[in-house]
N, C-alpha and C positions, 0 to 999 in steps of 0.2 A: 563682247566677251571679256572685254579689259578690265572692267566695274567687277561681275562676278569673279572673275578669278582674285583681283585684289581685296571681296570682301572674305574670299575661301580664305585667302591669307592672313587676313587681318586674326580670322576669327579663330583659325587654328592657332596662332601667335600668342592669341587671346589666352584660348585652351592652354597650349601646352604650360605658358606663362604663369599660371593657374594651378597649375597640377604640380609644378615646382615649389612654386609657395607654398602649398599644403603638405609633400613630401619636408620640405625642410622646416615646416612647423612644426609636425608630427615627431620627427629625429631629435629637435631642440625641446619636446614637452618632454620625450621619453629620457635625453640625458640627464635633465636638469632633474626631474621625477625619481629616477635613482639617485642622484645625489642626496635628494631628500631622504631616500630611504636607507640610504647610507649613517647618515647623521644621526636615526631616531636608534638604529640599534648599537 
């Protein structure tokens, strides 16, 4: 039971780790994005 549980963990770790770099990609394309659109008007 020890292997599975530490792969459940690993992989959710995996995920959630994942899911955080894609929310704070997302946040950093969108400010920098308006900035640009700030600039052109």
């Amino acid at each position: 039971m020890g292997v599975e549980l530490k792969m459940v963990i690993g992989m959710s770790l995996a995920y959630v780790t994942s899911f955080a770099g894609l929310l704070l990609a997302y946040f950093s394309y969108k400010k920098h994005h308006r900035d640009r659109e700030g600039e052109r008007e």
